[in-house]
N, C-alpha and C positions, 0 to 999 in steps of 0.2 A: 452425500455430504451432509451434514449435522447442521441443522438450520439454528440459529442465534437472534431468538426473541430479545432479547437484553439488552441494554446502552454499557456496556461495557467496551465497549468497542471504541468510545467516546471518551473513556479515563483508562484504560490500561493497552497493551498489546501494538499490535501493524495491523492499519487497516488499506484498501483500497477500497475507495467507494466510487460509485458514480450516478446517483440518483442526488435531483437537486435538493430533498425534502431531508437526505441524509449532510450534505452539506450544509443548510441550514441551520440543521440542530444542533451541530457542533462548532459553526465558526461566521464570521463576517468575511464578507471578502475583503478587506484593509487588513486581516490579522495576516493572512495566507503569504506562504514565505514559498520564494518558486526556490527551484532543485540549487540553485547557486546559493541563495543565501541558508539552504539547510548546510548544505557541503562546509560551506565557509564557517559556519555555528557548531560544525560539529568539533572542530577544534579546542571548543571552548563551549561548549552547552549552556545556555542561559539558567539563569535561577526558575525564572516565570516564564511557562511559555506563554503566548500569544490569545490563543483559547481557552474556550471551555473553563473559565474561571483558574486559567494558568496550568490543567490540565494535560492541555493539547497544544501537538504544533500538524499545520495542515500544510501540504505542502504542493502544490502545482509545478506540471513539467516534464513529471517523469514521461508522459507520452510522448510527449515533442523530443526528449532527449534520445528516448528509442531511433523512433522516426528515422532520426538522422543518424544513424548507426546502422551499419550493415550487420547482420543476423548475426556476425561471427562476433563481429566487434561489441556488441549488445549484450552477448550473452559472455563475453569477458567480462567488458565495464558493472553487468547485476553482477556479478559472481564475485569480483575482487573489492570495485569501489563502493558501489550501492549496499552490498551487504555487512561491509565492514563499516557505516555509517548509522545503519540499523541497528546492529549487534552495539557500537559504541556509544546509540542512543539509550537501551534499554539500559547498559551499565550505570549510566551516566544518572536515570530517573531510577534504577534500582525496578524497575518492573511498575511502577507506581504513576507512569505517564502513557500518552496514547500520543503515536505517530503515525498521522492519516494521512494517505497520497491520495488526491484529488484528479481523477480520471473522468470527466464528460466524454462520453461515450463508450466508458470503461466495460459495457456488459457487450458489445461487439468485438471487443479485443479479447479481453478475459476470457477462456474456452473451461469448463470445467469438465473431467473427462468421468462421467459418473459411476464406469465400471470402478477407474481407480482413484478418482477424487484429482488424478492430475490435473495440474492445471499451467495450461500453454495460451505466450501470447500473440495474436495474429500480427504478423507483420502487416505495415504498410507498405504501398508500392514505393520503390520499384521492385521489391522484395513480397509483392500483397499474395503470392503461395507459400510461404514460409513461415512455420511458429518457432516463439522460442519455449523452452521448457522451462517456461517462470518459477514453478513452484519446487522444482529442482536445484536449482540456481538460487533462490533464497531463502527457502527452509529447508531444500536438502532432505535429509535422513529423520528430519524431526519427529516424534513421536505421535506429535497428532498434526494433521491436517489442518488445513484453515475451514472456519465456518461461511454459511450464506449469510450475512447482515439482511434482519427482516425487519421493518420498522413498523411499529406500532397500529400505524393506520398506513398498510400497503400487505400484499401478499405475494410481489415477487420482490427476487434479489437488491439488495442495493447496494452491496459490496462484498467484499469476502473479510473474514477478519483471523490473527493467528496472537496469539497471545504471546508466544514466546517463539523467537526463530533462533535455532542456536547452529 
């Protein structure tokens, strides 16, 4: 997988991150909109987002929304609802905005499979042997791959990031 020295991650593309130092640099925790009020906003996209000098929107939940989804149901809810809010965010900012999902603990779920770059998420119990096929389910067929988010002053992952999911 293609490692991502750069803050671009912070003004354009999908990220998931889960390092506190990458959270930091991009938002306060008062800005941070959990997965209902993204859902709800996607109907109507604000003009300014929240961060990153109107930037960014950060968004907290998508874990806990897994969580509570059975593996079948999970990998419907990313494939129909979740990706169709993505896809109608990037339209909506025209490629020109960054939408980060805030994962605390996100480098224990996140599996990245480095023969082929897949990348699967570990279920939680009562499902904790089961993944689902994340990066299937929401870039799909995409042409490139998501990167490793490296930051500045760190030398392992702090997120994945994918510029365009289509």
């Amino acid at each position: 997988m293609k490692l991502l020295h750069d803050t671009v991650w912070q003004r354009r593309g999908v990220s998931w991150i889960w390092e506190n130092d990458a959270f930091s640099e991009v938002t306060k925790a008062g800005e941070v909109f959990s997965l209902r009020e993204m859902i709800r906003a996607s109907k109507n996209w604000p003009d300014d987002l929240p961060s990153n000098a109107g930037n960014t929107l950060v968004v907290a939940g998508l874990d806990a929304c897994i969580d509570l989804l059975s593996p079948a149901e999970a990998e419907e809810w990313l494939a129909d609802t979740l990706k169709h809010v993505i896809l109608s965010f990037q339209d909506a900012y025209e490629g020109d905005a960054a939408l980060v999902f805030w994962l605390p603990g996100g480098q224990r779920r996140l599996q990245v499979q480095t023969a082929s770059d897949a990348v699967t998420w570990k279920c939680s119990a009562p499902y904790g042997g089961e993944t689902l096929d994340f990066g299937r389910l929401l870039w799909g067929e995409a042409r490139e791959y998501p990167q490793e988010i490296i930051l500045a002053n760190g030398n392992k992952p702090a997120g994945l990031f994918h510029l365009r999911i289509t």
